[in-house]
C-alpha positions in Angstrom: 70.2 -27.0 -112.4 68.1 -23.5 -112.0 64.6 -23.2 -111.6 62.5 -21.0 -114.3 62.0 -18.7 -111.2 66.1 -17.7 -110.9 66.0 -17.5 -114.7 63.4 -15.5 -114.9 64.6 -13.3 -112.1 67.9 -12.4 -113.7 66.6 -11.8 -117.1 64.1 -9.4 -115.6 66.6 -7.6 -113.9 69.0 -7.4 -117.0 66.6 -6.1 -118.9 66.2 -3.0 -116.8 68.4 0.1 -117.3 70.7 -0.3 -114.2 70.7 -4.1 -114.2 70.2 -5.9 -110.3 71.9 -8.2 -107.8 71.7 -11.8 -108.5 70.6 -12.9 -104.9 73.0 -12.0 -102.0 73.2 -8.2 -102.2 76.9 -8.7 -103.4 76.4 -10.2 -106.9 75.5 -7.0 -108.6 75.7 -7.3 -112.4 74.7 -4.6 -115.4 72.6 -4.5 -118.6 72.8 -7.0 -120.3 74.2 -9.3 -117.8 72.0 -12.3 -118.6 73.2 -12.3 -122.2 76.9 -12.2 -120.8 76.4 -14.9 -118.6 74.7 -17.3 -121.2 76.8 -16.8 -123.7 80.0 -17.8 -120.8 77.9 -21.0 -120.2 77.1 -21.6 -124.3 81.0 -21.4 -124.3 81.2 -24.2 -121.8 78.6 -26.6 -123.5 80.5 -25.9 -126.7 84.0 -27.1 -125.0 82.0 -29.9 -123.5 80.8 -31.3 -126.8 84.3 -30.9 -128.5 85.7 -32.8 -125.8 83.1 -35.6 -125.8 83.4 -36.1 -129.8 87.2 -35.9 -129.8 87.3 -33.1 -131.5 90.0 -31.6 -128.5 90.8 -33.3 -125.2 91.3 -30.8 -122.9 90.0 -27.4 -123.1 90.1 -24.0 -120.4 86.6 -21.8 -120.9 87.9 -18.2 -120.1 84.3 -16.9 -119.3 82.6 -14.6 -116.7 80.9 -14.2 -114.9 81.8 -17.3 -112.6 79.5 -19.9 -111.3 80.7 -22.0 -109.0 78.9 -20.6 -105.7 75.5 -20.0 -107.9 72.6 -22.4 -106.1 69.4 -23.7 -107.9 67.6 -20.9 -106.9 69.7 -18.2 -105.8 73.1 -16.2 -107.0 75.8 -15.5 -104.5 79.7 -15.1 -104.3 79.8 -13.1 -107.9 77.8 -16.4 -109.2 74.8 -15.8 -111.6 74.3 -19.1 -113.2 76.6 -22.5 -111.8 78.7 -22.6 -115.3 80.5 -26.1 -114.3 77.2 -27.5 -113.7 75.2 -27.0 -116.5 78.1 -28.3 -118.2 78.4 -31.7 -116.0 74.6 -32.3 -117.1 75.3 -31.0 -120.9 77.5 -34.1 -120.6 75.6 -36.2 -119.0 72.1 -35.8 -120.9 73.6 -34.8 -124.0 76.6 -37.4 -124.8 75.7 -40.2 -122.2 78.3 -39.6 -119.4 78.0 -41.8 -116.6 80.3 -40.4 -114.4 81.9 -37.0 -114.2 84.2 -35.7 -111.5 84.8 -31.9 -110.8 87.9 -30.8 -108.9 87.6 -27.0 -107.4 91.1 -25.4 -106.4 89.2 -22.0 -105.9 90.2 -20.9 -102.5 86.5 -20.4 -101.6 84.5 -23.6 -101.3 82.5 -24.5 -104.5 79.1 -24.7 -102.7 77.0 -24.4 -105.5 78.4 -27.4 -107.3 78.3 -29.3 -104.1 74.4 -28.8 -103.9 73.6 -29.4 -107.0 74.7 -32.9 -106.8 74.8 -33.3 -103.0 72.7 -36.3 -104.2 74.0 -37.9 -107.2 76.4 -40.9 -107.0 77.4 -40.2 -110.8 79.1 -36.7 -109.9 82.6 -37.0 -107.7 82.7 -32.8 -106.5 86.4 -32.1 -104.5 86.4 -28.8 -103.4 90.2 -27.5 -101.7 89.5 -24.5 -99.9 90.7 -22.2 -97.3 88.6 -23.2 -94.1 85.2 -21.1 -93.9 86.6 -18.7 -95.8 83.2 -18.0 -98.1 80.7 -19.5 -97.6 81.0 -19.5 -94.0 79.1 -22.1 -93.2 79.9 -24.9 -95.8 83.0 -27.1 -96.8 83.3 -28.7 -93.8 84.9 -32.4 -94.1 81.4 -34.1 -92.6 79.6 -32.8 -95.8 79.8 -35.7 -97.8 76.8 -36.0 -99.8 73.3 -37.4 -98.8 71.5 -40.5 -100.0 72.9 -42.7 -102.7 75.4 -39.3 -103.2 76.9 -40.3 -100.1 80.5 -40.1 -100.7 80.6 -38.2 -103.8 81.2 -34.9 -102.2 84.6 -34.9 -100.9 85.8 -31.2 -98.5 89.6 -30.6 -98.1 89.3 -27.4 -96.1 92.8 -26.0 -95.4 94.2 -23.6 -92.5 94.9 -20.0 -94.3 98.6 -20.1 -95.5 99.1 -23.4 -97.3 101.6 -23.5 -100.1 102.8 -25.1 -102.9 104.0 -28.0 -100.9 100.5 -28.7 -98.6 98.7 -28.2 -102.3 101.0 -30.7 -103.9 100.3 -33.1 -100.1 96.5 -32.7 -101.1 96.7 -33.6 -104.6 99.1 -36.7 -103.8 96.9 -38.4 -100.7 93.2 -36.8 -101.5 92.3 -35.9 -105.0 94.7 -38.3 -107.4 93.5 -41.5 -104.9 90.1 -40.1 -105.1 89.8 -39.7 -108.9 91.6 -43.3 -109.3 88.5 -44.7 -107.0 85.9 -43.1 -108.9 87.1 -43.4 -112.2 85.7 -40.6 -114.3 84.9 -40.4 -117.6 85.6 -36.4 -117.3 87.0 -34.1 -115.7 86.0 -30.9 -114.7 88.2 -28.1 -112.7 86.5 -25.4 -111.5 90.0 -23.0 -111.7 89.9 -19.8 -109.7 93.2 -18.2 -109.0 92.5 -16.6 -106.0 94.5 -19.1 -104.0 97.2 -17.5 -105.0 100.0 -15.6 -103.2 98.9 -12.5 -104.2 95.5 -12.8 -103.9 93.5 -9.9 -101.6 90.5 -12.5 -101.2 92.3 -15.6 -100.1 95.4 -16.2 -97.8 97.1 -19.1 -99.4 100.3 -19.0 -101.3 100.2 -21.0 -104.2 102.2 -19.8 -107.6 102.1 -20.1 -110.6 104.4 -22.7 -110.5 102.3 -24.5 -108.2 99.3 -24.7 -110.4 101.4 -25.6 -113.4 102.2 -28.8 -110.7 99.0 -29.4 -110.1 97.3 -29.5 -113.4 100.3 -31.8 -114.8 99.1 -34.4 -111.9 95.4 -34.2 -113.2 96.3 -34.1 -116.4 98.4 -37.9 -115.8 94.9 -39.2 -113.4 92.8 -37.8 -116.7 95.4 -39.7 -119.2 95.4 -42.9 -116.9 91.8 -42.8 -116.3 89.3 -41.1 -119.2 92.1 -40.8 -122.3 93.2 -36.8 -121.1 89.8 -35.6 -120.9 89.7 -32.6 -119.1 87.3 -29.3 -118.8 88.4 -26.2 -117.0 85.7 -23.3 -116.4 87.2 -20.3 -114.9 86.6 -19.7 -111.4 87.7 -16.6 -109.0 91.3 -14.6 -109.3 91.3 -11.3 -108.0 95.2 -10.2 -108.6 95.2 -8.5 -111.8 99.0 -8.4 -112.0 99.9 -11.6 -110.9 96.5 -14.0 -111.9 97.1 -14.1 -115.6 100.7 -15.5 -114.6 98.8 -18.0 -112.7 96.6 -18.9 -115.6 99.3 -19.2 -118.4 100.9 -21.4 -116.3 97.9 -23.5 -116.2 97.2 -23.2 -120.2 101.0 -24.2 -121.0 100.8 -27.4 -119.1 97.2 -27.9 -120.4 98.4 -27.4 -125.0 102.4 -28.2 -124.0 103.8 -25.5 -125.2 105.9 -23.2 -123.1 106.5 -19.7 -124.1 106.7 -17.6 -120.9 107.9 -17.7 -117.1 106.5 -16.7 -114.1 108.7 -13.1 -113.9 107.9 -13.1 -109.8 109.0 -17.0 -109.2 112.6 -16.1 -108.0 110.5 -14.6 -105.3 107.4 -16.3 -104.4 108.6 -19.8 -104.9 111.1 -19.3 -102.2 108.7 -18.3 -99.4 109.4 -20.3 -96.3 105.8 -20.4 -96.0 105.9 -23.0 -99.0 107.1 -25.9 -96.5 104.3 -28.3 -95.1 103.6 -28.1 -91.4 102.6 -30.3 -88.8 98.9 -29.1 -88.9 98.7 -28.7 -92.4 99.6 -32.4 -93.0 96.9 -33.4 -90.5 94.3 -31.5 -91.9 95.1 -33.2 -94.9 95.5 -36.9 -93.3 92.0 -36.5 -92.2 91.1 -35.7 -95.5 92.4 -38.4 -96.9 90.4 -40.8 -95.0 87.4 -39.1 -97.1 88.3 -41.6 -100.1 87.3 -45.0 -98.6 83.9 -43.6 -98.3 83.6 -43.1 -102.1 81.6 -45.6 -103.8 
């Protein structure tokens, strides 16, 4: 996934007294941040191998740093190593998956998982994002993988202000059919909360509630299609009042077990902004056309 040079790179600078920038002048990271960041992606291997020996069947790796916008050879968008990844190849190479599929809600387009299997036809990578957002120049819907990965990369970029309604639209015509086509023997999510209505980073409005929707609808593709297996890393969520409402909300649907409500939801699920518009459900018709190109 990295070369020796990226490793290298980081390590060097972790070892310094004041730490360094991973790549993009806006990945800065302290001390000792290379021994953080492997120990988030020892986490993920570690929930990939319970998963894949049945020891759980769904799991949520609480880590930082994040790692979804970290490239082979560069760090960028708070990214030091591509967490998700590694752990898509841990499966592969280490427990003989054939076919893995990684669905990114992050509101900023997962461009680091994108490229590292731009070319694989054994990876299925959905990334629903707020259009050119971060990156700018990446997640467009004509991105769709090169070679025999034609296909397997699948962009649902979204106007700025989509709810829980347009989310629900998405999961319904692109990422369920999608996931059904492919049929994946495991799931990934790359889960950042910063498409949330609170978020300062993103300008979407999904709640709490809303991801609790969505992860029940992945969690029925993953029971119909790979017996529940599913892997969430943690992804971007910049709220610090309103995020860990978001991700309890995901972790209760995920174990079953309900023990608190979203306190704001009187409020935030009754934002008109919730209701699907005209352009939001084209945006998202288009998208859906993405699937028949999935081998």
């Amino acid at each position: 996934v990295h070369t020796q040079r990226h490793i290298d790179f980081i390590k060097t600078q972790s070892d310094s007294r004041l730490g360094g920038d991973a790549g993009d002048l806006t990945t800065p990271f302290g001390k000792g941040g290379y021994e953080i960041a492997t120990f988030g992606i020892g986490g993920v291997l570690n929930m990939v191998d319970a998963i894949c020996t049945n020891k759980i069947t769904n799991g949520y790796a609480l880590i930082r740093p994040p790692g979804h916008h970290a490239l082979a050879d560069f760090g960028m968008g708070y990214c030091l190593f591509a967490n998700g990844s590694l752990g898509v190849k841990h499966a592969q190479e280490i427990h003989g998956l054939k076919k893995i599929a990684v669905v990114d809600w992050d509101v900023h387009h997962g461009n680091g998982t994108q490229a590292v299997f731009y070319n694989d036809p054994s990876v299925l990578a959905i990334s629903i994002h707020q259009d050119r957002l971060y990156p700018l120049d990446s997640g467009l819907r004509t991105e769709q993988g090169e070679g025999k990965g034609f296909g397997t990369s699948l962009n649902i970029p979204l106007p700025a202000g989509v709810g829980n309604d347009g989310y629900e639209k998405v999961f319904d015509s692109v990422v369920i059919p999608a996931l059904h086509k492919f049929k994946p023997e495991l799931i990934f999510v790359a889960s950042g909360f910063d498409s949330c209505v609170y978020d300062p980073l993103g300008r979407m409005l999904l709640t709490a509630n809303g991801y609790a929707k969505l992860t029940k609808k992945l969690m029925t593709a993953a029971d119909e299609l790979c017996g529940g297996k599913i892997l969430m890393t943690h992804e971007g969520g910049y709220n610090p009042i309103y995020s860990p409402f978001c991700g309890q909300a995901v972790l209760q649907e995920m174990c079953g077990k309900y023990l608190l409500d979203d306190p704001f939801a009187a409020s935030v699920d009754s934002y008109p902004g919730h209701k699907l518009t005209v352009d939001e459900e084209k945006e998202i018709s288009e998208a859906a056309k993405l699937v028949l190109d999935i081998p």
